[in-house]
C-alpha distance (Angstrom), angle and dihedral (degrees) to the residues before:
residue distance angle dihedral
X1 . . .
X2 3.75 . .
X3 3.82 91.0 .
X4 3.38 94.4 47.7
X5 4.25 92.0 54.3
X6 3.88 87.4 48.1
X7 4.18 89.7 55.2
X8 3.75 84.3 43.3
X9 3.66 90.2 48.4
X10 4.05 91.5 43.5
X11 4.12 88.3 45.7
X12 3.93 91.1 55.7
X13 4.35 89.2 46.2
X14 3.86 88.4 58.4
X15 3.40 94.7 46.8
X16 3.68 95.8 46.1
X17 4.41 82.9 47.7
X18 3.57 92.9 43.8
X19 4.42 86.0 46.2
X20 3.57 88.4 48.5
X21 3.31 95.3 46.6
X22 3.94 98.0 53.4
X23 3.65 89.8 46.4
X24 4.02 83.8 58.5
X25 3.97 92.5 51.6
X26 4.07 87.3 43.0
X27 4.14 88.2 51.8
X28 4.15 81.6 53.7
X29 3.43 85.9 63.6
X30 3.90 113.9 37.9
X31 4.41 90.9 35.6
X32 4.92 84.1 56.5
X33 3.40 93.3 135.5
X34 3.98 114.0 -121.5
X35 3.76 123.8 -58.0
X36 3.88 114.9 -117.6
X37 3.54 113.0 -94.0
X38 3.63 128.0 -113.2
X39 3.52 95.9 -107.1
X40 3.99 86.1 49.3
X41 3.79 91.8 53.7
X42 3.75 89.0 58.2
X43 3.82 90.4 49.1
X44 3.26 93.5 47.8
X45 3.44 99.6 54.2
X46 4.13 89.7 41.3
X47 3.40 86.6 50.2
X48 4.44 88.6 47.1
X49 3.64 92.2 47.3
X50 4.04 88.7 50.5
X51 3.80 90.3 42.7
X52 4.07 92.9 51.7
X53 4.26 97.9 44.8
X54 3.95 83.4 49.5
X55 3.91 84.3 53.5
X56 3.43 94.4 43.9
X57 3.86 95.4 46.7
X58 3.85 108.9 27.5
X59 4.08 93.8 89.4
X60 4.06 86.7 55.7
X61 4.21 79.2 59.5
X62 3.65 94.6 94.9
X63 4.11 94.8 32.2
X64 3.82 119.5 109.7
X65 3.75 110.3 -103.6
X66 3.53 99.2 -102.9
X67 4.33 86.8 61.0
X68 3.84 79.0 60.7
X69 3.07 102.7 50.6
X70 3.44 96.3 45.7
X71 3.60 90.3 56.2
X72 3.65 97.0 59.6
X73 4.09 93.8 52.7
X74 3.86 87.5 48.9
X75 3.70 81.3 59.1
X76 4.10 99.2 46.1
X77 3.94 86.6 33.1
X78 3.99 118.6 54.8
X79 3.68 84.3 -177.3
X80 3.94 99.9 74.5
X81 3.83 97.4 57.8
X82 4.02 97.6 46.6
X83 3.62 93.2 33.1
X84 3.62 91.4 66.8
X85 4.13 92.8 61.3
X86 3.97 90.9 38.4
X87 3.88 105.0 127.5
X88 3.91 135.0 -167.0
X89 3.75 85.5 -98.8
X90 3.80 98.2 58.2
X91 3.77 86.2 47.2
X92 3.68 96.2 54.1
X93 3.65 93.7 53.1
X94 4.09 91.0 41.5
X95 3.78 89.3 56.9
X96 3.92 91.6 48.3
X97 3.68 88.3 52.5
X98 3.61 101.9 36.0
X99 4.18 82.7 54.7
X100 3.55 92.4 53.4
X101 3.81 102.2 51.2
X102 3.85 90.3 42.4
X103 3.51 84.2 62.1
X104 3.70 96.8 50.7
X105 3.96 88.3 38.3
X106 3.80 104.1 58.7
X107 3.63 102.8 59.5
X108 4.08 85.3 34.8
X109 3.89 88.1 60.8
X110 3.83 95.0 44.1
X111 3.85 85.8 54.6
X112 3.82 106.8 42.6
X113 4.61 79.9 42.1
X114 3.86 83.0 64.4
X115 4.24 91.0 42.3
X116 3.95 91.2 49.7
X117 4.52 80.6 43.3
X118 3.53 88.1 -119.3
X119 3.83 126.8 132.4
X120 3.38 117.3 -83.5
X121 3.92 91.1 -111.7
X122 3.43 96.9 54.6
X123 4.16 90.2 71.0
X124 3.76 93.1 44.4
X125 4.06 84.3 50.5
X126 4.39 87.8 56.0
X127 3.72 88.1 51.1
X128 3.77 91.6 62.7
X129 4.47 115.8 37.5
X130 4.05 90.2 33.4
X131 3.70 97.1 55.2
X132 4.26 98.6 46.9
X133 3.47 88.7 41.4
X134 4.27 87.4 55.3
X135 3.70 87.8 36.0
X136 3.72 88.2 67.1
X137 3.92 96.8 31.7
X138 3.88 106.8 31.4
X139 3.46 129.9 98.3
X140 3.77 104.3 -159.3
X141 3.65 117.0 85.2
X142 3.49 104.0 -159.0
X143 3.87 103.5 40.4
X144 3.66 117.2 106.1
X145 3.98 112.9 -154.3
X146 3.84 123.3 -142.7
X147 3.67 156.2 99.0
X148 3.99 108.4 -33.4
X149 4.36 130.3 -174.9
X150 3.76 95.9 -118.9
X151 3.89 95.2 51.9
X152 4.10 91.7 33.6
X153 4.21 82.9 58.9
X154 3.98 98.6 41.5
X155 3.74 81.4 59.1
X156 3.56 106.7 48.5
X157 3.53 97.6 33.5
X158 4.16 86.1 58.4
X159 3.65 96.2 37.1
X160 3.39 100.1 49.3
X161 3.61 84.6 66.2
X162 3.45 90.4 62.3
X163 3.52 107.8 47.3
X164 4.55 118.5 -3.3
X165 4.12 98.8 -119.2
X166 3.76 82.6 -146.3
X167 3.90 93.4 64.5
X168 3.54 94.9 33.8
X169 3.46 112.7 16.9
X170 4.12 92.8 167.1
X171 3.31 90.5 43.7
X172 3.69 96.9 59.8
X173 3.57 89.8 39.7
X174 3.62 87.3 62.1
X175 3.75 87.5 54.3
X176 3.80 91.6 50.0
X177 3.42 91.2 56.5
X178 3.89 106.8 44.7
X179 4.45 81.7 46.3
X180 3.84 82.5 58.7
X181 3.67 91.2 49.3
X182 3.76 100.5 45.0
X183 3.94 83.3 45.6
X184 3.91 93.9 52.6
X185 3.85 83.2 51.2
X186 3.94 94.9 47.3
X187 3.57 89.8 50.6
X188 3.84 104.5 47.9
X189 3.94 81.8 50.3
X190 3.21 97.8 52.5
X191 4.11 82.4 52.0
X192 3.99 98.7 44.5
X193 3.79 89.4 48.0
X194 3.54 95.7 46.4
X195 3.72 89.9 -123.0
X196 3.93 101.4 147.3
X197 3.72 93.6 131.5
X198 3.84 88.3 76.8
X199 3.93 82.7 67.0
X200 3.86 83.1 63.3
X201 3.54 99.1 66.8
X202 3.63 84.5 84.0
X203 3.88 100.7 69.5
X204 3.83 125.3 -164.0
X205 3.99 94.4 -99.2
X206 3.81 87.5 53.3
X207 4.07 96.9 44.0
X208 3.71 87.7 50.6
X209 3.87 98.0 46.7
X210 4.03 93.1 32.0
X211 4.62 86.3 54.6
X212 3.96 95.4 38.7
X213 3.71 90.1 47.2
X214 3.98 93.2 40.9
X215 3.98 81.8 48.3
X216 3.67 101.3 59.0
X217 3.74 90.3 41.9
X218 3.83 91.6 54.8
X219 3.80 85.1 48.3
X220 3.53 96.3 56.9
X221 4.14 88.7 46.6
X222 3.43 81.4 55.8
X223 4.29 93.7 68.7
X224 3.54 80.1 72.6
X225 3.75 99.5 68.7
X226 4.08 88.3 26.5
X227 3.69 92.2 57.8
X228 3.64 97.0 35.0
X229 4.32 89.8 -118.2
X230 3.63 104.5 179.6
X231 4.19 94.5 -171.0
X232 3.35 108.0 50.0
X233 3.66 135.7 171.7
X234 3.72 120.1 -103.7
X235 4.48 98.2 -151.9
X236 3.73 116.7 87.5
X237 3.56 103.1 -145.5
X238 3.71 115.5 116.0
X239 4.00 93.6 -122.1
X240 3.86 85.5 63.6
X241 3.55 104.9 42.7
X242 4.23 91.0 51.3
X243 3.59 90.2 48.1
X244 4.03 93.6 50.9
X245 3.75 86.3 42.3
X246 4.31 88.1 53.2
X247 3.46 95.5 41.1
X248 4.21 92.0 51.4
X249 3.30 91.0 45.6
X250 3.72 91.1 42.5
X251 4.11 96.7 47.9
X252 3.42 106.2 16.4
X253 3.98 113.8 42.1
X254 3.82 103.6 -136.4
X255 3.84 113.0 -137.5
X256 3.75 113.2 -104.1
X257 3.82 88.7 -149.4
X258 3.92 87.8 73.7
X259 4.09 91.6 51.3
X260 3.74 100.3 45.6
X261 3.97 89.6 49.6
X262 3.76 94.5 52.2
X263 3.65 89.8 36.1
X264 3.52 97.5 60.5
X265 3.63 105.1 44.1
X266 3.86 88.2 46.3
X267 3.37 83.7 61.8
X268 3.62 89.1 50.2
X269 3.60 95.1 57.0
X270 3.82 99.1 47.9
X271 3.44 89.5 53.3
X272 4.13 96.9 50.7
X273 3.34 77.8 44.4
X274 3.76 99.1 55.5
X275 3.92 90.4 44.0
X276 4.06 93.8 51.5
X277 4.07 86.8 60.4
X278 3.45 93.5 48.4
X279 2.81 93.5 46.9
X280 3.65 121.9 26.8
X281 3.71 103.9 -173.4
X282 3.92 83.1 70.7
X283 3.74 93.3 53.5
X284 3.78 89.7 120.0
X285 3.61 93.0 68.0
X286 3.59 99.6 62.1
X287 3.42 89.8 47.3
X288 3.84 106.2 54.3
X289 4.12 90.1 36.1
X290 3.71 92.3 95.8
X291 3.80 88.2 55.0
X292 3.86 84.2 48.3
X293 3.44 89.6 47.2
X294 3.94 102.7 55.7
X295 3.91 85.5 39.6
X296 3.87 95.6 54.5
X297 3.61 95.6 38.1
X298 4.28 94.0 43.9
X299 3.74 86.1 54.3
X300 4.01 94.2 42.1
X301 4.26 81.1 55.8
X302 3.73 93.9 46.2
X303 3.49 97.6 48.4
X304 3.86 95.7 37.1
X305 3.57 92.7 40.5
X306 3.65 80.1 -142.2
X307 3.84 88.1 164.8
X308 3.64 92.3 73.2
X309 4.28 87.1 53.8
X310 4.50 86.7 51.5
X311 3.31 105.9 -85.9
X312 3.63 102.4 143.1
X313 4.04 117.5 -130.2
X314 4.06 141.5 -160.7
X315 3.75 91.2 -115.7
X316 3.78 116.6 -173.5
X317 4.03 116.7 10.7
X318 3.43 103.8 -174.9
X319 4.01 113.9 -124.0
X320 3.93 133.7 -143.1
X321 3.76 135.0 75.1
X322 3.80 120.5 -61.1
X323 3.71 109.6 -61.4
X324 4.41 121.7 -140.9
X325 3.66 103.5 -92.4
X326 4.03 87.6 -169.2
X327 3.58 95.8 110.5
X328 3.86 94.8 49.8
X329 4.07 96.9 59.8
X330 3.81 103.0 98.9
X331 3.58 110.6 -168.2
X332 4.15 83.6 178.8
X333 3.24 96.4 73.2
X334 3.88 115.9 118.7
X335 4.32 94.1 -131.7
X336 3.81 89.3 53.9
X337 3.81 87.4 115.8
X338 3.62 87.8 54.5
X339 3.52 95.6 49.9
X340 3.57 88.7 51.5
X341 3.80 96.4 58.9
X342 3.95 89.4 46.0
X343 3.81 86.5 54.5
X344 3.50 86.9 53.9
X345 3.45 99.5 52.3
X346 4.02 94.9 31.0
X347 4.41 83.6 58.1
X348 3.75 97.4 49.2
X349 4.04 94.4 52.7
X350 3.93 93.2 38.0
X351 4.06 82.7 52.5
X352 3.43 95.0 45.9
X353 3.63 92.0 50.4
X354 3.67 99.4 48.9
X355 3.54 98.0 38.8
X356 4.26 95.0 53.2
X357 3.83 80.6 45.3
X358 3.62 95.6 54.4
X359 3.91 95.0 42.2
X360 3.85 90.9 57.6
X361 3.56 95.7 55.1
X362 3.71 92.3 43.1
X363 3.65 96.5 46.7
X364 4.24 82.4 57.4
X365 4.09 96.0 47.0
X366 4.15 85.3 45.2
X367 3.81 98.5 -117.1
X368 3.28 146.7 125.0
X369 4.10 130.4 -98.3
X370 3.81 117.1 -153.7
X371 3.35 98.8 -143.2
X372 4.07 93.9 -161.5
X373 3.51 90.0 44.1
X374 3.82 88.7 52.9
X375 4.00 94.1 51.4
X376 4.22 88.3 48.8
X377 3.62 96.4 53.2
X378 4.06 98.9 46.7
X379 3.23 89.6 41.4
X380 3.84 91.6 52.8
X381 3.81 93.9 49.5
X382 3.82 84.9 51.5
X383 3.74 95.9 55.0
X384 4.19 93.7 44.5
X385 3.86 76.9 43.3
X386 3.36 94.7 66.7
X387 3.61 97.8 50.9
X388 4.04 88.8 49.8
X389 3.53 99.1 54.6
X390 3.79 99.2 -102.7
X391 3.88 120.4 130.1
X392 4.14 119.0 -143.5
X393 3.78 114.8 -32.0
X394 4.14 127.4 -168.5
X395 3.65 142.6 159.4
X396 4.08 110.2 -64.7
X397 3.37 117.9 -140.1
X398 4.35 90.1 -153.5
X399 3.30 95.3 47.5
X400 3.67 97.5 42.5
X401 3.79 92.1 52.4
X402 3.88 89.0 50.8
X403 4.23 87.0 51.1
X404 3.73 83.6 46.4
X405 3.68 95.6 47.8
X406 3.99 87.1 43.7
X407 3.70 93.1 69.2
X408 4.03 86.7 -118.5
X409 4.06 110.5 168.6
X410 3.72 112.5 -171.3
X411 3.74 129.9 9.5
X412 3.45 102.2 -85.1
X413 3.84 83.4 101.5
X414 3.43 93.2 77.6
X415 3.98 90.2 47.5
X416 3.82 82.7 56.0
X417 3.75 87.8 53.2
X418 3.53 101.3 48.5
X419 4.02 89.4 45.5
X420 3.39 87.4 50.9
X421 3.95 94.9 48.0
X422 3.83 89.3 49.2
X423 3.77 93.9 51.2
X424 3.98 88.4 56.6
X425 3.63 89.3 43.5
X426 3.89 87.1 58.7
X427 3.70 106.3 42.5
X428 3.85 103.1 10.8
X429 3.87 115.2 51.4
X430 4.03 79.5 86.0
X431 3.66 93.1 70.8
X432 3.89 95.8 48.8
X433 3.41 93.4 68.8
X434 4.06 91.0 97.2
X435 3.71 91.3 40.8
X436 4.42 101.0 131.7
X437 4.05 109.0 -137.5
X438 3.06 78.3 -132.1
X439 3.42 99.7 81.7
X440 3.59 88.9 37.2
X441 4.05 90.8 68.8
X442 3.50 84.6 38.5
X443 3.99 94.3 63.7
X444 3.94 89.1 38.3
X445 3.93 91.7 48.1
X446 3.85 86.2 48.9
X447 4.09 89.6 51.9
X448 4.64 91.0 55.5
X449 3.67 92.6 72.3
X450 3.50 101.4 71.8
X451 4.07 87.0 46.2
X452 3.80 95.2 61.7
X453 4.15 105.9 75.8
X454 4.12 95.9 179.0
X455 4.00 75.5 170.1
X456 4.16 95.7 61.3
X457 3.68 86.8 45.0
X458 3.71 93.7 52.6
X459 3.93 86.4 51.3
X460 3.33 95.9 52.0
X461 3.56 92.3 51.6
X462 3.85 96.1 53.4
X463 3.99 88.8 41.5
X464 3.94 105.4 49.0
X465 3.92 118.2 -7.4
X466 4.18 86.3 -159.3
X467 4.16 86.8 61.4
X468 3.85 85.8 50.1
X469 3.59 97.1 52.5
X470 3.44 87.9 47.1
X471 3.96 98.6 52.1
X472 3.71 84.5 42.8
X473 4.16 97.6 54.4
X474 4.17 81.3 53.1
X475 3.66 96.5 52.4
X476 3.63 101.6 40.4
X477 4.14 92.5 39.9
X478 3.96 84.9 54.9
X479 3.33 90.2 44.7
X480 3.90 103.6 44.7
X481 4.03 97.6 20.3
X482 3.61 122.3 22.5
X483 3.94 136.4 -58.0
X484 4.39 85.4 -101.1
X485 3.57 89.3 43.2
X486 4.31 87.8 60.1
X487 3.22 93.8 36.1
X488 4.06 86.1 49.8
X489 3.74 95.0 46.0
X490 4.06 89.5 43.5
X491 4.10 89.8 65.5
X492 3.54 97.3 31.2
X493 4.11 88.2 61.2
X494 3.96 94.3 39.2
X495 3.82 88.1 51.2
X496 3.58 95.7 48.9
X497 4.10 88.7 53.3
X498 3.31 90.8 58.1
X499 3.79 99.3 44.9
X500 4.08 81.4 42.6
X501 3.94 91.1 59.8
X502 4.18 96.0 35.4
X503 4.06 84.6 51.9
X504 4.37 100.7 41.8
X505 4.42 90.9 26.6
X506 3.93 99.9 176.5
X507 3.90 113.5 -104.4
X508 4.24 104.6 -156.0
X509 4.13 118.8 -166.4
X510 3.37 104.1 -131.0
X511 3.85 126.8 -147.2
X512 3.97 130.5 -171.0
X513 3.58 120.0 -98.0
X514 4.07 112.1 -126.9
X515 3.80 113.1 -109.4
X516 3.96 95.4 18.8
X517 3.84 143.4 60.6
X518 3.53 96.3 -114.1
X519 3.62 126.9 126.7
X520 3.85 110.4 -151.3
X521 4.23 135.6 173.4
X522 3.96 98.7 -94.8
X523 3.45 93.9 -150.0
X524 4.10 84.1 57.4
X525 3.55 93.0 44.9
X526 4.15 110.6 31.3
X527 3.80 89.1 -162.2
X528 3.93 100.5 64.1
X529 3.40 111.1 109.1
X530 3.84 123.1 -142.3
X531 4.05 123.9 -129.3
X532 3.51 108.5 -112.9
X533 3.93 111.9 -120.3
X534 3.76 81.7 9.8
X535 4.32 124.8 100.4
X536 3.75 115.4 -170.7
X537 4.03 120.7 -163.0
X538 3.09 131.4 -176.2
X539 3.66 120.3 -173.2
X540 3.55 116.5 -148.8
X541 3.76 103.2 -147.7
X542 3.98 134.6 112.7
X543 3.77 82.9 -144.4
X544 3.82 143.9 39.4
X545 4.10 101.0 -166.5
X546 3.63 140.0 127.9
X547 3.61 87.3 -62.6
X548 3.61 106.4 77.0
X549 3.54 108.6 -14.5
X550 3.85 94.9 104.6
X551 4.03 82.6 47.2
X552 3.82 82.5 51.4
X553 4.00 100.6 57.9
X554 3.98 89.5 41.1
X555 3.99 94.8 58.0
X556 4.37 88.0 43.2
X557 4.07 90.0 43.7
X558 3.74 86.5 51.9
X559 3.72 105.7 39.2
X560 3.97 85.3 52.0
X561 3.86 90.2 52.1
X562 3.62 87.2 52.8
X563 3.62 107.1 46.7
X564 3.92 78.8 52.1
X565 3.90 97.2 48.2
X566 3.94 119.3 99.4
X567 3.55 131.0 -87.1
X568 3.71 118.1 -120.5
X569 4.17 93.5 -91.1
X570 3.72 83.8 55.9
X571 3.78 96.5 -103.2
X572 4.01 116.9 142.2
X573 4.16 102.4 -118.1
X574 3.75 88.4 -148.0
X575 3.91 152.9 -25.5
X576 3.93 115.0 -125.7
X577 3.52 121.6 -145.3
X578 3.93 104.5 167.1
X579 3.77 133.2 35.2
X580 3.53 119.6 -165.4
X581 3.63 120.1 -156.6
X582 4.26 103.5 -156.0
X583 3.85 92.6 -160.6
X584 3.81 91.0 170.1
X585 4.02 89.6 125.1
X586 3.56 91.9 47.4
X587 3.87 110.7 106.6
X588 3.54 104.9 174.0
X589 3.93 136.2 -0.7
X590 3.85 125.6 -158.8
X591 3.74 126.4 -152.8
X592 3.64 92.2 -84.8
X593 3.73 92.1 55.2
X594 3.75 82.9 46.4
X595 3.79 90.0 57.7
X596 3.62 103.1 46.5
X597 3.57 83.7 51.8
X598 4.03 93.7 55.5
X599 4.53 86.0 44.5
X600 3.77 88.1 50.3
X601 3.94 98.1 48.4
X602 3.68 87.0 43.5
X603 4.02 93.4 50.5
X604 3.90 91.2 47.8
X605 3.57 94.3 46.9
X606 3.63 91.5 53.0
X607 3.64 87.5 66.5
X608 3.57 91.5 45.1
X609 3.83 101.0 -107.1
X610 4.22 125.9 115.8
X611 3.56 137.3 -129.4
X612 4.24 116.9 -135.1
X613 3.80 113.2 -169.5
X614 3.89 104.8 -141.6
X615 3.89 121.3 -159.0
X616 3.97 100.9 -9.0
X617 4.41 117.2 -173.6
X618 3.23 131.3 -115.2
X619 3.82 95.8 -90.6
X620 3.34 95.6 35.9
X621 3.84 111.7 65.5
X622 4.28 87.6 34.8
X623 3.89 82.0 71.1
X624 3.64 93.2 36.4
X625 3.92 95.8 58.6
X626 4.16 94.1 33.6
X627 3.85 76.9 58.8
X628 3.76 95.5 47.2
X629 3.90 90.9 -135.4
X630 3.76 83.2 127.8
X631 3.74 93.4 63.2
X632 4.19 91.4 42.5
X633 4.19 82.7 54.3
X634 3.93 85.8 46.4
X635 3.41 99.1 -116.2
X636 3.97 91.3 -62.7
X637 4.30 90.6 151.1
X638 3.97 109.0 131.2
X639 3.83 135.8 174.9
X640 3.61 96.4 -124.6
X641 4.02 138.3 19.9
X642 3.72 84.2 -120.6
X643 3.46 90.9 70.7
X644 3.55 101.7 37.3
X645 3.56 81.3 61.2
X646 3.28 91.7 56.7
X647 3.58 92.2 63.0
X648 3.54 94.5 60.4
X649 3.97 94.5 95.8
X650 4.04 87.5 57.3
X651 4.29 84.1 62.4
């Protein structure tokens, strides 16, 4: 008997210990001292961003001015630190690679000219300023900047609307110009103010949606050229494009001349194609076959004079170096407002494309992309650009895969390149005067393959069904609307996901899994077992605001009822005494949050059960004691659910 009072006696010790010791652990919690303020945050990071230039510039203190100074351009120009390890080497396989994308680019940049309704010089003039100005400024080595389809048909198709190229075709290239301008200034914004997340609106679902549906579209613009259609509508949506195609084949006979020509060295450039991935030694030759192709065919023309039986031609490509565009940017005219807005839009998709372009190849080399830096220097080749007579440049994915492929190592390829273009543009534009637009679709229709990934969209649909419904809003609005219609619908569905998830956040119970201290969903993990007279939730939210907190209350109110309700023989499956709240995903909590919190303590308490708060942030219990909710719960705040359980004998 008297052993058994001293084990009582030594039972009630360690309880009172272990009491003690969770009311310790729950002091810990309730005593945090005071979260910076907003206003502090800002200082702080002010006060950081002070701290870390200081760091970064205090051992030029004592360096001649000219050290200084040279620092800063290393900074704004990539080129002056690698430059000064660049070998003969490097340059060798540059030049090889610079070669073999200029061959791919110039009768690319005719094509995707005559997409955007531009001459056909115009696109061989953004294949030379924009890539020395990102040789010098870039920090990708493999990317390789020009004129690309999707960005060529976001412009016309939102131009056009503006001003019809046909009417006024220097007119609208006015317009093209000052969008490329306000673009290049979006963009190097967006870089200097470290505002890349804006790129982000456009998530992966939507990219790959918005470029397959922007692909088949420019592949049905493409019958024009194919077909040799000489009235052609100016809409993008597919219901247009078959109709003009019907009604030109319907009242004016196309020439089959034009269709067998572009036919056949499509074919021609698939099938290169086909052999460089197979094998990958040949790589070359699927990259200089549209070069081949417009050369072949131009000469075919000439000596045929196959332009005199229909087969429609390039004409006059106007020769020279870029000429200043200065004088052409009218900031008078009245849809300068409009242009703005396109500029906007035109920037963020041009960004979005270059930078996921750049971060693939990056990711293979083992480096790292500065995505600010990135945003500055595009943006900067857009703005000189504009004053060169280019239209909106970025990062191709083609032609970067063919620089990759080329064994290039720094971006002196592109310098290569843009030599190479200017050269042509000098002594060549003579010789394109033959060139059939036929093969100009041809090379453009050859280019839309590698834009369609049916197996991306697959994986999206197995991984998130919301994602898919988002990529597929941006491909069927481009293909049914307009390209700003997809790209409209694209946002519009990812933004309503995530205001979908912040409004209905999951709430799990949570059970404890046998041999461990772990607190899991038991509906994730079968073996957890609940606490009787004991319901843990955890909410699985960032945030408990206006938004969802009334939604959050509901769903614990009725999972409580529930787990209280009777069993088919009528039997009650248990009485709750305690709910514990795990808030340890909450980061924040507004008043509203606040005040659902205050209803629902009220409503359990009213059936004689408590609320414990288990493992609150930083943020959170500050504005849960300034509101005194902790005192109306009666202190019941604890550092783990284990010990809020513990507190379930003191109900």
């Amino acid at each position: 008997m008297a052993s058994l009072a001293v084990e009582t006696c030594n039972m009630q010790v360690d309880i009172d210990e272990k009491n003690t010791h969770h009311d310790v652990r729950s002091q810990w919690v309730l005593n945090a001292p005071e979260p910076p303020s907003p206003w502090r945050v800002v200082a702080d990071s002010v006060r950081k961003t002070i701290s870390n230039c200081r760091e970064k510039f205090s051992p030029l203190r004592n360096q001649p001015c000219t050290t200084l100074v040279l620092s800063v351009l290393q900074g704004i120009f990539p080129i002056l630190n690698w430059g000064r390890n660049y070998t003969a080497t490097k340059f060798r396989k540059d030049f090889l690679a610079g070669l073999t994308i200029a061959s791919l680019c110039i009768p690319q940049s005719i094509g995707y000219a005559t997409l955007a309704h531009l001459d056909p010089q115009y696109g061989l003039y953004t294949s030379v300023v924009p890539p020395l100005i990102y040789a010098v400024m870039g920090t990708s080595r493999e990317i390789a900047i020009g004129p690309v389809a999707v960005v060529s048909l976001l412009l016309s198709s939102m131009i056009q609307k503006l001003i019809d190229p046909a009417v006024d075709p220097v007119g609208y290239t006015k317009l093209i110009l000052l969008t490329t301008l306000f673009a290049g200034i979006f963009q190097t914004a967006f870089g200097l103010f470290r505002l890349g997340f804006l790129v982000d609106f456009l998530s992966h679902a939507a990219i790959v949606g918005f470029v397959a549906g922007a692909a088949v579209v420019i592949g049905l613009q493409q019958l024009k050229g194919l077909l040799g259609i000489t009235y052609f509508t100016t809409k993008t949506d597919i219901i247009s494009v078959m109709k003009a195609v019907w009604e030109a084949a319907v009242h004016n006979p196309w020439n089959p001349r034009n269709f067998i020509l572009g036919c056949s060295f499509l074919v021609f450039i698939l099938t290169t194609r086909f052999l460089g991935k197979k094998k990958k030694k040949l790589f070359w030759l699927a990259s200089i076959s549209p070069l081949v192709s417009v050369i072949l065919s131009t000469l075919v023309v000439f000596l045929t004079r196959a332009d005199k039986n229909g087969v429609k031609i390039v004409k006059y490509v106007k020769g020279g170096l870029n000429p200043s565009s200065i004088h052409q940017l009218d900031f008078n005219n009245p849809n300068v407002g409009e242009v703005a807005k396109i500029g906007l839009v035109v920037a963020v998709v041009a960004l979005t494309e270059s930078v996921a372009v750049g971060r693939s190849f990056a990711s293979i080399k083992g480096y790292q992309l500065d995505g600010n830096k990135e945003m500055v220097s595009i943006g900067f080749t857009n703005i000189i650009g504009s004053l060169t007579s280019c239209y909106v440049a970025t990062g191709s994915f083609s032609r970067t895969a063919v620089n990759y492929a080329a064994g290039c190592e720094t971006l002196v390829s592109n310098i290569v390149m843009a030599v190479t273009v200017s050269i042509s543009l000098q002594f060549l534009t003579k010789l394109l005067y033959y060139t059939p637009t036929a093969i100009l679709a041809s090379v453009i229709l050859s280019a839309l393959p590698g834009l369609i990934d049916i197996n991306e969209a697959y994986k999206i649909w197995k991984v998130d069904k919301l994602d898919f419904l988002a990529c597929s809003g941006a491909f069927f609005g481009v293909l049914f609307a307009s390209v700003e219609i997809g790209l409209l619908v694209a946002v519009v569905i990812s933004f309503s996901k995530i205001i979908l998830i912040s409004i209905r956040p999951g709430t799990e119970t949570l059970g404890k899994l046998p041999g461990t201290d772990l607190f899991c969903d038991v509906y994730q993990y079968p073996m957890a077992v609940k606490i009787p007279g004991v319901m843990i939730i955890r909410v699985k939210s960032a945030l408990l605001c206006f938004a969802n907190a009334n939604f959050v209350r509901e769903r614990i109110i009725k999972w409580v009822t529930q787990e209280e309700s009777e069993d088919d023989k009528g039997n009650s499956k248990s009485t709750i005494q305690l709910v514990i709240l795990d808030t340890s995903n909450l980061v924040n909590i507004d008043t509203s949050g606040i005040a659902s919190l205050e209803a629902l303590h009220k409503s359990l308490s009213s059936k004689g059960k408590q609320l414990a708060i288990a493992n609150p942030r930083w943020q959170v219990i500050h504005k849960l004691k300034v509101s005194n909710f902790v005192t109306k719960i009666g202190g019941r705040v604890f550092l783990t659910v284990e010990e809020a359980i513990g507190c379930k004998s003191e109900c």
